[in-house]
N, C-alpha and C positions, 0 to 999 in steps of 0.2 A: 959394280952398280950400273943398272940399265943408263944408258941414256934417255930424257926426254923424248919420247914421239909429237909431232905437230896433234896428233889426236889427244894427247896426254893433254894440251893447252889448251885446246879451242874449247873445253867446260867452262875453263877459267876466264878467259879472254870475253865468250858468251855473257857470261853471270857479271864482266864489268858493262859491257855495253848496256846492257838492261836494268842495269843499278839505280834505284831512284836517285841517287844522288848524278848520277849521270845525267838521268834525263832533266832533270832539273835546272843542272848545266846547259844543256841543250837549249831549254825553255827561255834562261835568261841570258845568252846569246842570241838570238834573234831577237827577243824583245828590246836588249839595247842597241841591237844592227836595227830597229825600227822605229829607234829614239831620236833622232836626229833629224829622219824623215818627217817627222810629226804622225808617223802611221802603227803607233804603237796598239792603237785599237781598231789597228786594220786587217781582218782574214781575206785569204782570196778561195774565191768557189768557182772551180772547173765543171763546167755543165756540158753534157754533152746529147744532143738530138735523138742518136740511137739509143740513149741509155734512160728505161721508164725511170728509173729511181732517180734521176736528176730532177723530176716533176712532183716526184712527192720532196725531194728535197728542201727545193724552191718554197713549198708549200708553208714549211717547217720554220723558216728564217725568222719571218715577220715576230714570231715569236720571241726567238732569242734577241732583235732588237731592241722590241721593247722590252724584256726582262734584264738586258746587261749592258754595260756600256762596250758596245761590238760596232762595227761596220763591215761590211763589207764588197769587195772588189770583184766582177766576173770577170770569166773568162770563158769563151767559146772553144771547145775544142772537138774534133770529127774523128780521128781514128783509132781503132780499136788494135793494135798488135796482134798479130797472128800468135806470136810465140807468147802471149797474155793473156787470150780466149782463146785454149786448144779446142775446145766445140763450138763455134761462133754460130750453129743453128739450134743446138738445143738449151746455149746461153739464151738464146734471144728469149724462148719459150717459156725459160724457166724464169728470165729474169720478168716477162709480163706477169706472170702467174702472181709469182714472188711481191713484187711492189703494189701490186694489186690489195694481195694479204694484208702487205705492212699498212697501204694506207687505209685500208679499213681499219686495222684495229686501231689507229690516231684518227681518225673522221675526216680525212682530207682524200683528195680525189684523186683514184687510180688509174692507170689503162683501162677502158674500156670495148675497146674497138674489136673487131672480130678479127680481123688481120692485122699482122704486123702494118707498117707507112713504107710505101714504095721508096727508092730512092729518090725519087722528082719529089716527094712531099717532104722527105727528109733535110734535102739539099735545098728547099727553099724555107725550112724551119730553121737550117745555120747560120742563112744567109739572114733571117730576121733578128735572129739572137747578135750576130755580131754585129749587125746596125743598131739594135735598142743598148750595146756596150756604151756609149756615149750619152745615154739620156738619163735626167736625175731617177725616172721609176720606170727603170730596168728592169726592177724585179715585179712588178704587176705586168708588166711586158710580156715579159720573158716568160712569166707564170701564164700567161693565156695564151701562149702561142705554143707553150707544151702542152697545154689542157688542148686544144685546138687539134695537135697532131693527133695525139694518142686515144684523142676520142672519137676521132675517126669524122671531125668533119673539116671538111678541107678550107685552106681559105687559100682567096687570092693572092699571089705574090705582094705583099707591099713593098711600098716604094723604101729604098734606101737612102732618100735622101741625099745630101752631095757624096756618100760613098759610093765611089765607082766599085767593080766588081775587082778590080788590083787591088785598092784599099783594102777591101773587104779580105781578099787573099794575103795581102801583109800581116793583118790583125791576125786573121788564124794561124798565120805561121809563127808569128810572136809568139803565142797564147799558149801554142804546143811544145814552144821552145821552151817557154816558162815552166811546164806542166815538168817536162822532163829536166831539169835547172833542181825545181825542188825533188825532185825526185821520185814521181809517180808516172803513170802512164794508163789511168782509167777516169772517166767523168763518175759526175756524181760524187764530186771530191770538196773538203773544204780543209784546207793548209794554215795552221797558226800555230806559232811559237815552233816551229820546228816538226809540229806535229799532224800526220794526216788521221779526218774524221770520216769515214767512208758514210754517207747518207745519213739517214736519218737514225739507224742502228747505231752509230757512234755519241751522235751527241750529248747523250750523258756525260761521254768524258770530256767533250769540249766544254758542257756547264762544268762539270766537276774544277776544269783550269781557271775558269772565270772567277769560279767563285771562292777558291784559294786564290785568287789576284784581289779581290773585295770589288771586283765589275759588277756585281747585282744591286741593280738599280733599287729594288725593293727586299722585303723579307725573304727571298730567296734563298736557302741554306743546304738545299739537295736537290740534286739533279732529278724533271720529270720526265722525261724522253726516254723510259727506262720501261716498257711496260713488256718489252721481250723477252726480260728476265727476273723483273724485280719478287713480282709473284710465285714462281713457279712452284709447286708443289705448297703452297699454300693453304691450297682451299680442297684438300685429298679428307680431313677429316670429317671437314661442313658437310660433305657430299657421301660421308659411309665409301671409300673406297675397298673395305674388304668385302660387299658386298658383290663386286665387279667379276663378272668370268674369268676365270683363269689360264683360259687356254689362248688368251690372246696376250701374245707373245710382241713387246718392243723389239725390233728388230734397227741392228744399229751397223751400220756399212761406216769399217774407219780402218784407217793406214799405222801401223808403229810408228809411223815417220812422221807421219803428220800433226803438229802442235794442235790443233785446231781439233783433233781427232783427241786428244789425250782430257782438254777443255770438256768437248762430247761426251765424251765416254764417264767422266766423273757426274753432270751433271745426268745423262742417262740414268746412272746409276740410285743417283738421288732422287730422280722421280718416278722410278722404278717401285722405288722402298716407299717411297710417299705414297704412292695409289694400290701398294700389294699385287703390281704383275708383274709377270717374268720377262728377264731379258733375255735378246739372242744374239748374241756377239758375231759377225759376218767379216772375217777382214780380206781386204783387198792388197794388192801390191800396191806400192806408190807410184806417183803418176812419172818420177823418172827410170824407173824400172818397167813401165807398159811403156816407155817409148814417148813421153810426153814431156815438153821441156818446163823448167819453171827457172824464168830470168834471176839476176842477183837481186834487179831492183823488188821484185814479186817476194822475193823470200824474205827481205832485208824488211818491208811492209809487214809481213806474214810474224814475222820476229815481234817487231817494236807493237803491234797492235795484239799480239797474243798474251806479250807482258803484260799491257794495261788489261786484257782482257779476264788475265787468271790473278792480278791486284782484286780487280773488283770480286772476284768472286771467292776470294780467300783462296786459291789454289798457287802452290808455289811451283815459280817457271824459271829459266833463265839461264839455269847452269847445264846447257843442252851436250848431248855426247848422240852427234849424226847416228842412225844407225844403218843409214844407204848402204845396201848391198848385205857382205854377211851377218850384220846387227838383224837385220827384217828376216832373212833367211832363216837363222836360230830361230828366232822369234816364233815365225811361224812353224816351223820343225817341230816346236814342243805342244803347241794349240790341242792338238789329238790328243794327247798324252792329259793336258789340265782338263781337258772337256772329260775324259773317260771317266775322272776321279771329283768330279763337279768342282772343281777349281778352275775353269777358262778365263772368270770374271778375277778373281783374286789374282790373276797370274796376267793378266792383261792390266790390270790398274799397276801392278807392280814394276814391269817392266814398261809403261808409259813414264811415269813417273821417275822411274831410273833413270833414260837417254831425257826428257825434259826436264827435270829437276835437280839432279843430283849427279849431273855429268859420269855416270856409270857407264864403261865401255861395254856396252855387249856382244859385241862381236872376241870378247877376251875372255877364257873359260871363269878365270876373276870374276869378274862384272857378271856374267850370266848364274851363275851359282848361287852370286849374292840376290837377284832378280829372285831363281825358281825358288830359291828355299827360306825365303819370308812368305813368300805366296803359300805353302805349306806343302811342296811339292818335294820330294826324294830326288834329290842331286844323282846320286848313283843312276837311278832308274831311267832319269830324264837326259843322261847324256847316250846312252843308247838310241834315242829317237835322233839326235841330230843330223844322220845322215838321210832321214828318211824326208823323200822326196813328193810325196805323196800329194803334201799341202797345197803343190800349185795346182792340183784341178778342182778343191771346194774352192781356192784364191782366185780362179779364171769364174769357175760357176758364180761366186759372188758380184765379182767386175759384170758381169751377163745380166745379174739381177738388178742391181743400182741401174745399169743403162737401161733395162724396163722399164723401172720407174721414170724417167727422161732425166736422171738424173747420172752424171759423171765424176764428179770432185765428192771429197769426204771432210766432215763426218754428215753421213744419210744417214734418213731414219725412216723407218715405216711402220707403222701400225693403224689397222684396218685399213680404212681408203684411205688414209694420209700418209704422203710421204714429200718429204723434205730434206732441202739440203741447210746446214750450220748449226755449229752448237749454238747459234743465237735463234733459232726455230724450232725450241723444242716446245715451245708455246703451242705451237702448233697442232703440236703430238697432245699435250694436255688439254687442249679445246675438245680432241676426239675420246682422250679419256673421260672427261665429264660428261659426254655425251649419254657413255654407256653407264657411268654413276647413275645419273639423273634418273635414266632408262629404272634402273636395279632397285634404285631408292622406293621411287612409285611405284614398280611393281611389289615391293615389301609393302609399303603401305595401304593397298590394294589388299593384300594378303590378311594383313590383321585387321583390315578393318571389316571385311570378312567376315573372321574370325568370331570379332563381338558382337556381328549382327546374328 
């Protein structure tokens, strides 16, 4: 009888850490490590100067105060990790663009400025934030002095008041100790019960904890901070989507490896069918096989929030089987093969689903067989492509295309002008599908009416 492999475990061991009963654990561990404190309805929020989406953050709070019984705690922090923004120029770019979107479609105020804030305005907006840490409205503060940078009009240095400029460097070095204590390492961050809520895209799940704690101050019963996904493919019938061209093609940049990509790709798929257009499946290698690192702490984030991310959306995660190295290799080996017989999509939902959900080894002729031939692929046939090497130059010409679009990490998406990075920006894609509904509609209606004159 084989022995156990460490890869034979780690499905297992995955599928307990992500166990709601885990996390729940988790939840009421820290809430009675913050009983005793009296800070049981205390969150703390890491903001950081460089980072737009800490501005629309800010923005966001006012909200949840008076909706729950919350408070919260800032903290000022400046550094960005090299080995956590592997593109820290077209991060920056993408992240203005980005927060910009987000805050329009909530009505709160985005970057506007035409360039990025030099370091001198940067370095005197941390220096204001970690002086207004100490005052009761911080967060009106704090909130005008991000609106202030990022709109590009400058203000004088204000005074710090009795913080000398050491203070001031103690507090940030605290602040980032803290950052890394609980275990993250990017602003735009808000930490409760164990759990991190990245901007304003997260807070549904932070209402979602409240309000299984009974914190909703009023009738509150469902989280509103949800408008990047709650819709999607909704409004495909109101609008005649089979009337839309069909040659325009969703095109979808996503990694085997990548959780986040497997998220993507179901929901792609779903709003593919919603509005009748065709998908284009693009894959890339993952960013540790281009040469790109991604820390434990990055991963271990990427995990715990891809759970909650595929609860909400009814898709099951958890019971992950790595596919780094020959699991993606295979993978992509057979891609030729599903596309020639119009199964690419069938054969790619199958095997995402495999290594995220159902700890299927596929780098094991096992595991990969059970993959190809639910997809409705020929086992026999599809093991002759595996040595075929071909895959890496559409996988480099795809890497080539994503970074056109200014975009690097997965899951990307593009159709027509738009293109975007996260399975949580496929909204995006749909604002430009309606576009061309709308277009289709009124020219039908133009048509018939026509007709009866």
């Amino acid at each position: 009888m084989r022995k156990p492999e460490k890869a034979d475990l780690m499905p297992w061991v995955a599928r307990l850490i992500a166990s709601p009963v885990t996390r729940r654990c988790r939840q009421e561990f820290f809430r009675l490590k913050a009983l005793p404190k009296g800070q049981v309805d205390v969150a703390e929020v890491f903001i950081n100067p460089r980072d737009p989406f800490s501005m629309v953050l800010l923005q966001a709070l006012p909200d949840l105060t008076r909706r729950f019984e919350i408070q919260f705690r800032f903290h000022t922090i400046w550094r960005q990790p090299g080995e956590m923004f592997p593109e820290p120029r077209m991060w920056l770019e993408w992240a203005i663009e980005d927060a910009g979107r987000l805050a329009e479609l909530y009505g709160l105020a985005g970057p506007t400025r035409a360039q990025p804030p030099t370091e001198a305005e940067l370095t005197a907006c941390r220096n204001q934030l970690l002086a207004a840490e100490q005052s009761a409205d911080y967060l009106q503060q704090a909130t005008d002095h991000l609106k202030a940078l990022w709109h590009g009009r400058t203000e004088a240095p204000a005074s710090t008041g009795e913080d000398s400029t050491l203070k001031l460097e103690q507090r940030l070095e605290h602040n980032e100790q803290r950052l890394v204590e609980l275990g993250h390492y990017q602003g735009g961050m808000v930490h409760f019960r164990g759990e991190w809520f990245w901007g304003v895209d997260r807070l549904d799940h932070l209402e979602g904890l409240l309000i299984r704690e009974g914190r909703a101050r009023d009738a509150t019963t469902v989280p509103l901070w949800d408008r990047t996904w709650a819709r999607l493919g909704l409004d495909a019938r109101a609008l005649e989507a089979s009337h839309l061209a069909r040659d325009q093609a969703l095109e979808v940049f996503f990694s085997i490896r990548s959780p986040y990509s497997y998220l993507g790709l179901e929901r792609a798929v779903m709003l593919a069918k919603a509005w009748n257009i065709p998908l284009q499946l693009r894959p890339v290698l993952p960013m540790l096989m281009r040469g790109q690192s991604v820390p434990d702490t990055k991963k271990w984030y990427i995990f715990q929030d891809t759970k909650r991310e595929a609860r909400k959306l009814g898709l099951p995660y958890g019971s992950v089987a790595d596919p780094l190295g020959a699991g993606v290799e295979r993978c992509y080996a057979l891609f030729d093969y599903a596309r020639s017989i119009g199964r690419e999509i069938d054969y790619m939902r199958s095997y995402a689903q495999a290594v995220n959900a159902e700890g299927i080894r596929s780098e094991t002729d096992a595991g990969l067989r059970t993959i190809v031939e639910r997809a409705g692929l020929d086992w026999q046939k599809a093991k002759r492509f595996l040595a075929d090497q071909s895959w890496r130059d559409w996988a480099e010409l795809n890497r080539k295309a994503m970074y056109e679009n200014g975009l690097w990490g997965v899951p990307s998406f593009r159709y027509g002008k738009v293109s975007c990075w996260g399975q949580d920006r496929l909204w995006l894609v749909e604002e430009e599908i309606k576009k061309g509904a709308e277009v289709s509609s009124t020219q039908r209606a133009s048509v018939q009416q026509q007709r009866r004159d």
